[in-house]
C-alpha positions as CSV (number, residue, x, y, z in Angstrom):
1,X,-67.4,49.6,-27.2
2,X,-66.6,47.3,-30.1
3,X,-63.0,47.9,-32.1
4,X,-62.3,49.9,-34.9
5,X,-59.2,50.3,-37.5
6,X,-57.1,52.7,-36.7
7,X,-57.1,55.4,-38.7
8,X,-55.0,57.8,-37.1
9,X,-55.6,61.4,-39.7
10,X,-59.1,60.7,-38.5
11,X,-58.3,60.8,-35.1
12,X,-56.1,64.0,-35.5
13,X,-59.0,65.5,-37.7
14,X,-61.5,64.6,-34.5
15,X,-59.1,65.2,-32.3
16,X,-58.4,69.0,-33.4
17,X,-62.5,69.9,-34.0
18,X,-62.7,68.7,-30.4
19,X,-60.5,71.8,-29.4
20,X,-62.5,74.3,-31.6
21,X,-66.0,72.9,-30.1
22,X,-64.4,72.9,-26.3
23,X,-63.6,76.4,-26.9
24,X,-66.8,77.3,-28.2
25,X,-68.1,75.9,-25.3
26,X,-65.8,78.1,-22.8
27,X,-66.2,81.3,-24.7
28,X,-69.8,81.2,-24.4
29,X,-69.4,80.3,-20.4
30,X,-67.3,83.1,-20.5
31,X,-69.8,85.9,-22.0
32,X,-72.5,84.9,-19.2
33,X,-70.0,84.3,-16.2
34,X,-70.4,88.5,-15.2
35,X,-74.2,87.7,-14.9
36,X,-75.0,84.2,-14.6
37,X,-73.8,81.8,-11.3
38,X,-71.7,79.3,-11.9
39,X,-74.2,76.4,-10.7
40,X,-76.8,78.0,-13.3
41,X,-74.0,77.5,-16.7
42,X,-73.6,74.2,-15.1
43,X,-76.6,73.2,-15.4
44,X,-77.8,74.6,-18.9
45,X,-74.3,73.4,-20.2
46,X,-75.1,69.9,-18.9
47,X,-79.2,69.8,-19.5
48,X,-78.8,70.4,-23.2
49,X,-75.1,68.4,-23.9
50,X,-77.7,65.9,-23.4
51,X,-79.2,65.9,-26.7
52,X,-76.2,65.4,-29.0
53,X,-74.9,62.5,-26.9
54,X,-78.5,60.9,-26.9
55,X,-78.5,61.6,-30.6
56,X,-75.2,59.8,-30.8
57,X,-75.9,56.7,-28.7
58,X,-78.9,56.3,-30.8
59,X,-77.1,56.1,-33.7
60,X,-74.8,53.7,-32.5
61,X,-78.0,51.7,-30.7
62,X,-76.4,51.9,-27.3
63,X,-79.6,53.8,-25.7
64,X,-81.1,53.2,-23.6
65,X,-79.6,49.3,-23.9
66,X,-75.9,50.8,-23.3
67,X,-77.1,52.5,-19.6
68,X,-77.1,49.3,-17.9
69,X,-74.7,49.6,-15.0
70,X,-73.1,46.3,-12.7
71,X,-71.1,49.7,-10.7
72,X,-73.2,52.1,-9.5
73,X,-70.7,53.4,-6.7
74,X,-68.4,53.6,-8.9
75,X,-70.6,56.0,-11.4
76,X,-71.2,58.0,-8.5
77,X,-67.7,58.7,-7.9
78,X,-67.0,59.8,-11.4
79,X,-69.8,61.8,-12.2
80,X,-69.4,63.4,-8.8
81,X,-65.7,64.4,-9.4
82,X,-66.7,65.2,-13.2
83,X,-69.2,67.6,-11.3
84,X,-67.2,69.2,-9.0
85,X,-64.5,69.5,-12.0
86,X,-66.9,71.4,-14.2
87,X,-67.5,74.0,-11.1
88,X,-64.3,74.5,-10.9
89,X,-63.6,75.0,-14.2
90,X,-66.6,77.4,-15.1
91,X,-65.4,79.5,-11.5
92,X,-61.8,79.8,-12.8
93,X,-63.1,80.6,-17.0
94,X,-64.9,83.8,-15.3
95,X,-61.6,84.6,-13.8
96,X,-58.8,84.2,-16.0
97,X,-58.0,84.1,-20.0
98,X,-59.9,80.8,-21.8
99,X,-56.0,80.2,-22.8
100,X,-55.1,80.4,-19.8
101,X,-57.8,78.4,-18.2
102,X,-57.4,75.5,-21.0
103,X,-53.7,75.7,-20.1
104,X,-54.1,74.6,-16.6
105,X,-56.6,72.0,-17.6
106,X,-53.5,70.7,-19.7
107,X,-52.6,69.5,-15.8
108,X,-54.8,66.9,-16.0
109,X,-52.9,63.9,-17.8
110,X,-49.8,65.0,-15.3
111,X,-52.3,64.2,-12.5
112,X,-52.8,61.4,-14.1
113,X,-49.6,59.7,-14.0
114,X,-48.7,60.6,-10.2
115,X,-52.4,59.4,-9.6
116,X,-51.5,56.4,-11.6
117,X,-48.7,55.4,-8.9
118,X,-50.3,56.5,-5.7
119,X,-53.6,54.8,-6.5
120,X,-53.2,52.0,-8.9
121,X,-49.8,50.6,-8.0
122,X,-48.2,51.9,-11.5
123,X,-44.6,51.8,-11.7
124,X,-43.2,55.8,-11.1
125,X,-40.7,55.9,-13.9
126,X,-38.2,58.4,-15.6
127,X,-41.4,59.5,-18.0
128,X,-43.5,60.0,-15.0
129,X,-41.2,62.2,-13.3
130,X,-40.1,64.2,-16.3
131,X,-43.4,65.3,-17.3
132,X,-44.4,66.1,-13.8
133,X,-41.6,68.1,-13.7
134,X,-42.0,69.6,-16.9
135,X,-45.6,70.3,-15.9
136,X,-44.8,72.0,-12.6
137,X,-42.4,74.2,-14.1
138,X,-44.7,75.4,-16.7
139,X,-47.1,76.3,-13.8
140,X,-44.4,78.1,-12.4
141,X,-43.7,80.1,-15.2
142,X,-47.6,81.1,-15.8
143,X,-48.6,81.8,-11.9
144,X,-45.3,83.1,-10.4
145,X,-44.3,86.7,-12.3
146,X,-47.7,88.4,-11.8
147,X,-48.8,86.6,-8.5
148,X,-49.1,89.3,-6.1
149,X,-50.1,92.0,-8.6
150,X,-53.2,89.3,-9.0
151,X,-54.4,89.0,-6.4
152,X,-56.4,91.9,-6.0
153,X,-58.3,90.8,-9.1
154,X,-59.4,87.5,-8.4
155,X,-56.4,85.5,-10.8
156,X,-54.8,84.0,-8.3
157,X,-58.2,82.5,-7.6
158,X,-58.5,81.7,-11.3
159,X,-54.9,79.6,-11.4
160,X,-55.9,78.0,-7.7
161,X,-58.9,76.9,-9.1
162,X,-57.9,75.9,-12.7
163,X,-55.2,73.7,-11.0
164,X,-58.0,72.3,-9.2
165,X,-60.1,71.5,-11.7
166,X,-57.7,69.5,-13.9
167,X,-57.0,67.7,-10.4
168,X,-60.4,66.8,-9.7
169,X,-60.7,65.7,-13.7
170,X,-57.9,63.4,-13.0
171,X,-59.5,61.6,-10.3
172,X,-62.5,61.1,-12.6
173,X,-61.0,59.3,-15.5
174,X,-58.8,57.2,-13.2
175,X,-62.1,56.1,-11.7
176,X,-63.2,55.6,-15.8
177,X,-60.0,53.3,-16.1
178,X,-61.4,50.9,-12.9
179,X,-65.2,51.2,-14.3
180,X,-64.6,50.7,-17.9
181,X,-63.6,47.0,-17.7
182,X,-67.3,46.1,-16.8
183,X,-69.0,49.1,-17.7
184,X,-69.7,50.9,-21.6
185,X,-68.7,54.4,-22.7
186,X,-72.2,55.4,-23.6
187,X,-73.0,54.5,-20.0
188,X,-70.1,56.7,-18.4
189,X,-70.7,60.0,-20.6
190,X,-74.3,59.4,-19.5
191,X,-74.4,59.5,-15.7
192,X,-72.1,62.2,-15.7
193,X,-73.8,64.7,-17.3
194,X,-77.1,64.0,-15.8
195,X,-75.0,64.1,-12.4
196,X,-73.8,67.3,-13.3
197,X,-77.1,68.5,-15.0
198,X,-78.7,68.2,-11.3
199,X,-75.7,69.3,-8.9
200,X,-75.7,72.6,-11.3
201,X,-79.7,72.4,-10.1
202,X,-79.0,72.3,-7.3
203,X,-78.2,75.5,-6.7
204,X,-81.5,77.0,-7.7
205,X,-82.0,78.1,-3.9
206,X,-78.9,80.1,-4.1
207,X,-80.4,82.4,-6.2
208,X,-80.3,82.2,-10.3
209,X,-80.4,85.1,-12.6
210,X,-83.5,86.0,-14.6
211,X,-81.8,85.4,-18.4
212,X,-81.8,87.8,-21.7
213,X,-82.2,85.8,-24.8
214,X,-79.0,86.2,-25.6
215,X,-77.7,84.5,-22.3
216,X,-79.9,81.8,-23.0
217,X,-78.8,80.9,-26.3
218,X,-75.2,80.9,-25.1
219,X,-76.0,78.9,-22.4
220,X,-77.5,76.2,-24.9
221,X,-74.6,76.4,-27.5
222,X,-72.4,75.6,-24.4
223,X,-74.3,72.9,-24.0
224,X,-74.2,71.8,-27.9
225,X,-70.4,72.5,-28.2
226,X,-70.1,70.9,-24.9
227,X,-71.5,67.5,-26.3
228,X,-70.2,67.5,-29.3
229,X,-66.6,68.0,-28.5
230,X,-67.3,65.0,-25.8
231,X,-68.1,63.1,-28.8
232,X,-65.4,64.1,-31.1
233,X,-62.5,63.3,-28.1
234,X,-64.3,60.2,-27.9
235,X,-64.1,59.4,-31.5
236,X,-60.4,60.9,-31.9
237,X,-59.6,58.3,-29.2
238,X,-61.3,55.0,-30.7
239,X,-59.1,56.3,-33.8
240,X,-55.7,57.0,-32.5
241,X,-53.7,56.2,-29.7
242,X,-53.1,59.0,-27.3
243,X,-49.5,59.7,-27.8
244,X,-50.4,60.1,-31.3
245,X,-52.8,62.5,-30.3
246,X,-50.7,64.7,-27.8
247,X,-48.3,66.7,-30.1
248,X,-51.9,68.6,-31.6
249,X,-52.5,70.2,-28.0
250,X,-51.2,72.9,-29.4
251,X,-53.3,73.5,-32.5
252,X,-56.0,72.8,-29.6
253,X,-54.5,76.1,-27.6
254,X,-54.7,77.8,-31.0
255,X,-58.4,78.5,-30.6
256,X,-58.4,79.2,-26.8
257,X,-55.4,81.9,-27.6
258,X,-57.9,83.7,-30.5
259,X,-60.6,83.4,-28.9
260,X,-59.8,85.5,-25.8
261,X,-57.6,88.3,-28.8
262,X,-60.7,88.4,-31.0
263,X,-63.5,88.5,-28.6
264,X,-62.3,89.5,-25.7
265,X,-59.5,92.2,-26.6
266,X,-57.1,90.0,-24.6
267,X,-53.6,89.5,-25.5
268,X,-51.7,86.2,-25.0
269,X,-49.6,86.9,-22.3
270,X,-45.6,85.9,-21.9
271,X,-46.3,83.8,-19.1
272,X,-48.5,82.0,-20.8
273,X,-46.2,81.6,-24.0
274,X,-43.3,80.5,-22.0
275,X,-45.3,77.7,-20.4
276,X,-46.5,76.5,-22.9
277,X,-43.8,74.2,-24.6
278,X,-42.8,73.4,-21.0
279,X,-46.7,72.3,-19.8
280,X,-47.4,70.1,-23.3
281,X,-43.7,68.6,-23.0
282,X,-45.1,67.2,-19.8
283,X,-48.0,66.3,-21.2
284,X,-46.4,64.3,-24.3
285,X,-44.0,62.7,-21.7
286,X,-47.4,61.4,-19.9
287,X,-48.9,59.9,-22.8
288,X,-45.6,58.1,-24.2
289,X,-46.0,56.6,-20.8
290,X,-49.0,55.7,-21.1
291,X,-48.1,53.8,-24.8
292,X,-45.3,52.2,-23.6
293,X,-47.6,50.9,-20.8
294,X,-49.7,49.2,-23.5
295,X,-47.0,47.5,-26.1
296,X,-45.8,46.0,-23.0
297,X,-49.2,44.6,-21.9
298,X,-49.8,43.2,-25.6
299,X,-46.0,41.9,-26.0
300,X,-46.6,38.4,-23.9
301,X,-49.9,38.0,-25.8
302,X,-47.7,38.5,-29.3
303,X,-45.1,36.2,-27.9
């Protein structure tokens, strides 16, 4: 992917739509999850986030020229924990509040680091251990109080597999930081989706439901809103650093936290408003490492 000027209040600006079009994308997962499988959003969601990136690549000439691939294994194990990911992330959506679902995904980045030092020989320092910490205790504070009174209703589920999801996520972008030295963006988005378009087909065997109009079309704007906010986070990124980026997770939760009050007469709950400075503390505390990480790979090249 070729280098751009920064221009970090577009990156924010991207950066922030890309919350409001993930949430789109949840909310209309979340209307069909009493009556459509999982396996069956996964699929429509994938299927027609298909078309916006196409669109996109083609603008940027990088289809079908940018699908050449020197590391097809490693495609495989990205789109196939991306899959998995998206499974468990439509399963726990149907269970729990989207805040409280895009909460847990907030996990991911804090995977991230720990995966960082376990896999990839990065150095565990006082950042990575505060915002593990940090992270963990904001889980704490969102599962623990209603636990048991859950579990009768499936949210203890929902948290075990929102954890899961932002764990299985993690795995699949460290795989993107070992693929991306030989291989393009255009490429990874790519594979994934069509990965995940035919795992979520899959499933066709296991019995799909017979769709209203309505379903459908919410099926297809999760797909839409899906793709686009893939796009958006990809240009918010080429934009601005990461760290720069992390502080406006919490307009990002805005959305999620309206959504569920407006259209889904759910309240935010205390749990979740308690965690929430503790969870994207750990986050921010992630991504600082990660910028510090940088400067000091550019420093010698400065020097």
């Amino acid at each position: 992917m070729d280098h751009l000027e920064e221009r970090p209040t577009m990156g924010i600006l991207l950066r922030v739509l890309s919350g409001l079009l993930f949430t789109g994308m949840l909310v209309c997962i979340k209307a069909v999850s009493d009556e459509v499988p999982v396996g069956q959003s996964v699929f429509f969601r994938s299927l027609f986030a298909l078309l916006p990136i196409v669109v996109f690549l083609l603008l940027r000439r990088e289809f079908p020229r940018g699908l050449a691939t020197r590391r097809p294994l490693g495609h495989a194990l990205r789109s196939g924990l991306g899959a998995a990911a998206m499974f468990a992330s439509f399963a726990a959506v149907a269970l729990l509040p989207v805040a409280e679902a895009t909460l847990l995904a907030q996990l991911t980045p804090v995977f991230m680091a720990v995966g960082g030092v376990l896999l990839l020989g990065e150095r565990f320092s006082l950042n990575r251990a505060g915002g593990v910490v940090l992270a963990l205790a904001g889980v704490a504070v969102l599962i623990l109080p209603g636990l048991n009174a859950s579990s009768s209703n499936g949210q203890a589920t929902g948290y075990a597999l929102g954890a899961l999801s932002a764990l299985l996520t993690a795995g699949a972008l460290l795989t993107v930081r070992r693929i991306s030295r030989t291989e393009s963006a255009a490429s990874i988005a790519f594979y994934f989706i069509l990965v995940a378009a035919l795992a979520g087909l899959a499933t066709l065997p296991l019995g799909w439901a017979a769709l209203t109009r309505v379903e459908f079309a919410l099926l297809v704007l999760s797909g839409l809103f899906g793709g686009a906010a893939h796009i958006a986070m990809t240009l918010a990124l080429r934009y601005a650093e990461a760290s720069r980026l992390a502080p406006f997770e919490y307009i990002a939760l805005v959305w999620p936290v309206l959504a569920d009050w407006v259209l889904f007469g759910m309240p935010v709950s205390s749990g979740f408003l308690l965690a929430l400075p503790l969870m994207l503390s750990g986050v921010a505390l992630a991504a600082m490492e990660g910028r510090r990480l940088r400067l000091k790979a550019k420093w010698p090249i400065r020097r």
